[in-house]
C-alpha positions in Angstrom: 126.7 56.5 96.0 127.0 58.5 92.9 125.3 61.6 92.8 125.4 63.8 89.3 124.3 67.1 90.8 126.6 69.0 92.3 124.2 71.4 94.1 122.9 68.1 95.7 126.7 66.8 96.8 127.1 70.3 98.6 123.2 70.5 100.2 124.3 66.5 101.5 128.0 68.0 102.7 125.9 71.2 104.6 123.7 68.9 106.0 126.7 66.4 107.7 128.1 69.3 108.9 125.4 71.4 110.2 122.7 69.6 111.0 122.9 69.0 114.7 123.3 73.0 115.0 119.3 73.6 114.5 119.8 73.4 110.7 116.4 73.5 109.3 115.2 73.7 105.4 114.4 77.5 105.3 118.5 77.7 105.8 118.9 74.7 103.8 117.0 76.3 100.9 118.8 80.0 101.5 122.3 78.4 101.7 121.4 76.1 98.4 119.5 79.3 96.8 116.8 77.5 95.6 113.5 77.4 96.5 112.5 74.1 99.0 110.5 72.4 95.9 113.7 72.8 93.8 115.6 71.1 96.6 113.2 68.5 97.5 113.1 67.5 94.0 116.7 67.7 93.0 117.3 64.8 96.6 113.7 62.9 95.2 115.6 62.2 91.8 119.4 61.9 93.1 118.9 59.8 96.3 115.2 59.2 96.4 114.6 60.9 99.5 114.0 64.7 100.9 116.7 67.1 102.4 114.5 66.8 105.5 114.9 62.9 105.9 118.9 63.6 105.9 119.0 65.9 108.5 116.8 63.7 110.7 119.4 60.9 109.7 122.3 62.7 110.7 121.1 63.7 114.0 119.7 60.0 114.9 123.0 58.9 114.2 124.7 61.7 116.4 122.0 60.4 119.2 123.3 56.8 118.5 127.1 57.9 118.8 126.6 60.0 122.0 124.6 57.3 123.5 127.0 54.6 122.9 130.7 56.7 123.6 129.1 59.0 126.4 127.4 59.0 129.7 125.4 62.2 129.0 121.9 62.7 130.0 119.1 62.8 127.4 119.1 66.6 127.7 122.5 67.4 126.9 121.8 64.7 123.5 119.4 66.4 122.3 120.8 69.7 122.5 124.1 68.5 121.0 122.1 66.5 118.1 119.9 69.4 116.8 116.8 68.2 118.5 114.5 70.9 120.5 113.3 68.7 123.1 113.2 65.1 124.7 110.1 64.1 124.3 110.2 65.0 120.4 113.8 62.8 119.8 112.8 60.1 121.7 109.4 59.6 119.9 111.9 59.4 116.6 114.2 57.4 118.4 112.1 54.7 119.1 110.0 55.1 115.9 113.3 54.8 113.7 115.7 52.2 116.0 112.4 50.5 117.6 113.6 50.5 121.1 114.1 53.7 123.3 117.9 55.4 123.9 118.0 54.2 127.3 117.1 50.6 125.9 119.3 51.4 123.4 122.2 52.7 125.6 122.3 49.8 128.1 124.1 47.0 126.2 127.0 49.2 126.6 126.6 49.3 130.0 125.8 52.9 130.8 123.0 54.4 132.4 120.3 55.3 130.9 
C-alpha cells in the first residue's frame, strides 16, 4: 500500500511495534505531535481508517499468532497482546474472527 504521508508511514511503523505494550492514542498523538484530530484525519485520507482501528488490528493478530504457535492461557494473551482484560479481548475476538479463541485455537489441536 502506498501511503504519501510520511508522518502517517512512522504513526503505522509505531503502532506494529508498540501496540501490544498498552500503546493507546494519547501516546500515539504525543509521539506523532499532533493533536488526535490531526492524526485521525491524516489515516481517514491515507488508509481510510483511524489510528485506533490499527492498533486493535495489530493486537488481534498477535492474539491469532499466540493462539495458534502457543499453549498459553487466555491471561497471559492478553497481557502479551496489549489487551487489559479477558473478557474485553474475547468480546473483540469473536466480534472480529466470529468464533471465540478457544474455537479458534482448537483446529490446531491445543487446548483451549
Amino acid at each position: 500500500m502506498a501511503i504519501a504521508n510520511q508522518d502517517v508511514i512512522d504513526a503505522v511503523r509505531y503502532i506494529r511495534d508498540h501496540a501490544c505494550e498498552q500503546l493507546n492514542m494519547e501516546l500515539l498523538c504525543d509521539r506523532a505531535a499532533v493533536s488526535r484530530r490531526t492524526l485521525e484525519r491524516w489515516f481517514d485520507e491515507q488508509l481510510g481508517y483511524s489510528p485506533s482501528e490499527e492498533i486493535l488490528r495489530v493486537r488481534l493478530n498477535r492474539v491469532r499468532e499466540l493462539l495458534r504457535t502457543t499453549d498459553l492461557p487466555l491471561e497471559k494473551i492478553v497481557n502479551l497482546s496489549g489487551f487489559t482484560y479477558v473478557k474485553s479481548m474475547y468480546r473483540v475476538f469473536k466480534s472480529a474472527f466470529g468464533q471465540t479463541p478457544g474455537e479458534y485455537r482448537k483446529p490446531s489441536g491445543r487446548p483451549a
